[in-house]
C-alpha positions in Angstrom: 0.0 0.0 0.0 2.8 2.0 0.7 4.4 1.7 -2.6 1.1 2.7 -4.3 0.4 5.7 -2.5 4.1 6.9 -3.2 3.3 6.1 -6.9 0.6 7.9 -7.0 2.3 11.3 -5.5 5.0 10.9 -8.2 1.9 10.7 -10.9 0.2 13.7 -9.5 3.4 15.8 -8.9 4.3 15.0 -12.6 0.6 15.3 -13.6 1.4 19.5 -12.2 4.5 19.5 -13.1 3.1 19.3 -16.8 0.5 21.9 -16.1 2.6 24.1 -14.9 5.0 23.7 -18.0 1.9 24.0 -20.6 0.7 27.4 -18.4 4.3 28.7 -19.1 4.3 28.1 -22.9 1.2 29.2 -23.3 2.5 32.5 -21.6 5.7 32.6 -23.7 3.9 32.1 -26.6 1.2 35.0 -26.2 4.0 37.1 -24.7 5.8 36.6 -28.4 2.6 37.5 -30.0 2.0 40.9 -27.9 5.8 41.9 -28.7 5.3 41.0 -32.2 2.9 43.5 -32.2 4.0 46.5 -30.6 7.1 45.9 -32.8 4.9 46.1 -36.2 2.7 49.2 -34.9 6.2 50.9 -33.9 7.7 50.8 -37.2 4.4 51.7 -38.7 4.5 54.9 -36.3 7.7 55.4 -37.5 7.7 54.9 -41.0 4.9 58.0 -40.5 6.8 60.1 -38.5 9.5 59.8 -40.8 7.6 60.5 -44.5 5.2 62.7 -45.8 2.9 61.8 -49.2 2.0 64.6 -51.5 -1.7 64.4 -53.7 0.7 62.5 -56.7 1.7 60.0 -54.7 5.2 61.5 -54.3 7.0 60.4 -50.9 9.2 62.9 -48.6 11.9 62.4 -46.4 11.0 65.0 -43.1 13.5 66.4 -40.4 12.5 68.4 -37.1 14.8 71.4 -36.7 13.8 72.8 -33.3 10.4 73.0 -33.0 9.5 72.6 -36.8 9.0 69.8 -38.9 10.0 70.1 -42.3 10.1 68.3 -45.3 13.5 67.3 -46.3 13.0 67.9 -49.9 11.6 70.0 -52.7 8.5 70.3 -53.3 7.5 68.3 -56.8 3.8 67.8 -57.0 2.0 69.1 -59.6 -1.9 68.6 -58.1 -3.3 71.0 -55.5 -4.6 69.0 -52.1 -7.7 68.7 -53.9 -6.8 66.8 -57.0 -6.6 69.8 -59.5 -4.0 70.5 -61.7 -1.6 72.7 -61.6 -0.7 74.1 -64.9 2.5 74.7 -66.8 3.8 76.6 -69.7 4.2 75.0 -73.8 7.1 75.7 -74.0 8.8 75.4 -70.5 10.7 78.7 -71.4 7.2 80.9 -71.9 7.3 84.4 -71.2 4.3 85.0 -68.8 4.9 88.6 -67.0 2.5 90.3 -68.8 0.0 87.8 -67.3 -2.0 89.0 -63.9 -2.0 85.7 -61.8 0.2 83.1 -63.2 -0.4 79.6 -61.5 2.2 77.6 -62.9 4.9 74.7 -62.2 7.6 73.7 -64.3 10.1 70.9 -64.0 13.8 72.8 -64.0 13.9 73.8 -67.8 10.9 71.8 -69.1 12.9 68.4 -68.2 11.4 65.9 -65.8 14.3 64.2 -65.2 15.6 67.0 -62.9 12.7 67.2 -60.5 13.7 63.8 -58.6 16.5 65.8 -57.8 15.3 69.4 -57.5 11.8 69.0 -57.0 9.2 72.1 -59.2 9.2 75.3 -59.8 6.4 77.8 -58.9 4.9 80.7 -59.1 3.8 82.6 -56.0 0.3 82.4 -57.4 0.2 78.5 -57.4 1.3 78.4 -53.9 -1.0 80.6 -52.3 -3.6 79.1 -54.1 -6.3 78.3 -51.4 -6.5 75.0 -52.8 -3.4 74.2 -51.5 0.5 72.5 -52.7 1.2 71.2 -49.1 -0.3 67.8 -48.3 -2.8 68.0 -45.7 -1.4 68.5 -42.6 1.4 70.9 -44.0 1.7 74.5 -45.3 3.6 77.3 -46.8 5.8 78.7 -44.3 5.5 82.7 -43.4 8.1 85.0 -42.8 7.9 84.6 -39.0 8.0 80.4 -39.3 11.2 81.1 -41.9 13.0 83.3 -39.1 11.8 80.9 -36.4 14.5 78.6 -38.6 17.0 80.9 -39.0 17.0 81.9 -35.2 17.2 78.2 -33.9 20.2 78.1 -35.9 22.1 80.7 -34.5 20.7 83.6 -37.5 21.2 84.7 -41.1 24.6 85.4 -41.3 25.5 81.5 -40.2 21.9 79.5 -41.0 22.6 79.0 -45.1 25.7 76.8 -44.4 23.7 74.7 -41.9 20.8 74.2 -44.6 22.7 73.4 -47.1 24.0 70.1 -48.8 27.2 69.7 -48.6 29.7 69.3 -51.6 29.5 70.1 -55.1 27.9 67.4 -56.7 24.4 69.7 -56.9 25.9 73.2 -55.7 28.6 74.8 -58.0 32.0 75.5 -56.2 32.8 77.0 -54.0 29.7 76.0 -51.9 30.9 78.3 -49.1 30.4 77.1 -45.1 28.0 73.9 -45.9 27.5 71.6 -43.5 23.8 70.4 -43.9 24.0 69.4 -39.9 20.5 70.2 -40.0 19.4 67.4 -42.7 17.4 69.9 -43.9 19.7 69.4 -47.0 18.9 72.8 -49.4 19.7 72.1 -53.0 20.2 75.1 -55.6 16.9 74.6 -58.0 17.9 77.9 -58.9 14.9 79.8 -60.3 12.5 80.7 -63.4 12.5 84.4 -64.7 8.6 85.6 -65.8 10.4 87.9 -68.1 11.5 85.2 -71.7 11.3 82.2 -69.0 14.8 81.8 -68.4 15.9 79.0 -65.9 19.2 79.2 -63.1 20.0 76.1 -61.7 23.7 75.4 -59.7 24.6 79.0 -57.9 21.4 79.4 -55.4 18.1 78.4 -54.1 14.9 79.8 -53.6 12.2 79.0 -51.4 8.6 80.9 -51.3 7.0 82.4 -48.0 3.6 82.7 -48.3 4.1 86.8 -47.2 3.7 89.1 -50.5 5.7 92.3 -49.9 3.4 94.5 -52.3 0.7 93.8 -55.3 3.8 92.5 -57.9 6.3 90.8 -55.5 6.6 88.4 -52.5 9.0 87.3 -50.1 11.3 84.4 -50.4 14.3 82.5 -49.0 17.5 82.4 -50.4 20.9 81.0 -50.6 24.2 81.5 -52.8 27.4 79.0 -53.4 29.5 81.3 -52.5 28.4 82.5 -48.7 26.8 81.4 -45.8 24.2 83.1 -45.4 20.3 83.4 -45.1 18.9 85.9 -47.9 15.7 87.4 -47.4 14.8 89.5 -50.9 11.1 90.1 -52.8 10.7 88.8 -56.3 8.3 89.0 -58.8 5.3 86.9 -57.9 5.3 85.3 -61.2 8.8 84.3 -61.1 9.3 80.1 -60.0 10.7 79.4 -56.6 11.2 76.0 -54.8 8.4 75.4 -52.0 9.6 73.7 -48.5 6.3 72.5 -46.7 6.0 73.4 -43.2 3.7 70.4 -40.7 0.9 72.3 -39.1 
């Protein structure tokens, strides 16, 4: 009897034992499950925090610089937030400054190869268009947004070189105190004159506020080669500037 009882402990103590070891795997194994999850939703979240889609399906890297998130590159959609186009010019190199309100975009001298690179051209007209370039949730920055930037980053007379891409694969030489340490990575689309349609590409870059300083011209952003600094001229509204999308 003895012998049978001891038996029967070692049965029921295995018999728990086994229990014990199912309860754990069953633990392990929706444990796995929960941290397969959290790992899936947080490169999701991050993949969003880290890109931006415009309305033509055209992906953006974005970078926070202080307190601002900005796109990381050129602007190169040619819809409005709304699915409209946005016109352009036959041929690329159309003089348009006798026209009132031009709302145009142009690939850097009517070639489309360059805008993977530089992104579009446009007018001040087209980008203050209230049906809006910026994807939802982004906007044309004002003058006080573009000097928040330029402040963070010590001001004008230092910013440009911190904006800036570095080298001379995109800038011409010399491409004076560039260090792109803020990844915001400024390339030198250059511009389109309203007056014969002339295109600069190489030597600066232009970037549209959404301030106009009178009825003809508007502010923009500007950097040169050949210094480090953070321009701050008016140009002809119908003249073709890059466009940097500010998040809301």
């Amino acid at each position: 009897m003895k012998s049978y009882l001891n038996n029967t402990n070692v049965i029921s103590s295995n018999s728990v034992i086994m229990k014990k070891k199912n309860r754990i795997r069953i633990y392990l194994i929706v444990l796995m499950g929960l941290v397969l999850i959290l790992t899936n939703s947080c490169k999701k979240s991050d993949k969003t925090n880290t890109e931006v889609t415009d309305k033509d399906g055209n992906v953006y890297k974005i970078v926070t610089i202080g307190t601002q998130v900005w796109m990381a590159e050129n602007l190169k959609t040619t819809k409005y937030r709304n699915g409209d186009l946005i016109g352009t010019t036959t041929p690329a190199t159309l003089d348009i400054h006798l026209e009132s309100t031009p709302k145009y975009q142009w690939a850097y001298d009517g070639n489309e190869s360059n805008v993977s690179t530089y992104g579009r051209l446009y007018t001040w007209y087209a980008v203050t268009d209230s049906r809006n370039v910026c994807p939802t949730g982004w906007h044309l920055p004002n003058n006080t947004e573009w000097t928040t930037l330029t402040t963070y980053l010590g001001g004008e007379s230092v910013a440009g070189g911190k904006l800036k891409e570095t080298g001379t694969t995109h800038w011409i030489s010399p491409n004076t105190g560039a260090t792109n340490e803020t990844g915001f990575t400024a390339l030198p689309g250059g511009g389109r004159d309203s007056y014969g349609g002339s295109f600069d590409v190489g030597r600066n870059g232009g970037w549209w506020s959404s301030i106009d300083y009178n009825t003809n011209s508007a502010w923009y952003l500007y950097l040169y080669n050949d210094d480090n600094n953070v321009n701050r001229p008016s140009d002809s509204k119908g003249n073709g500037y890059s466009v940097r999308c500010l998040k809301d």
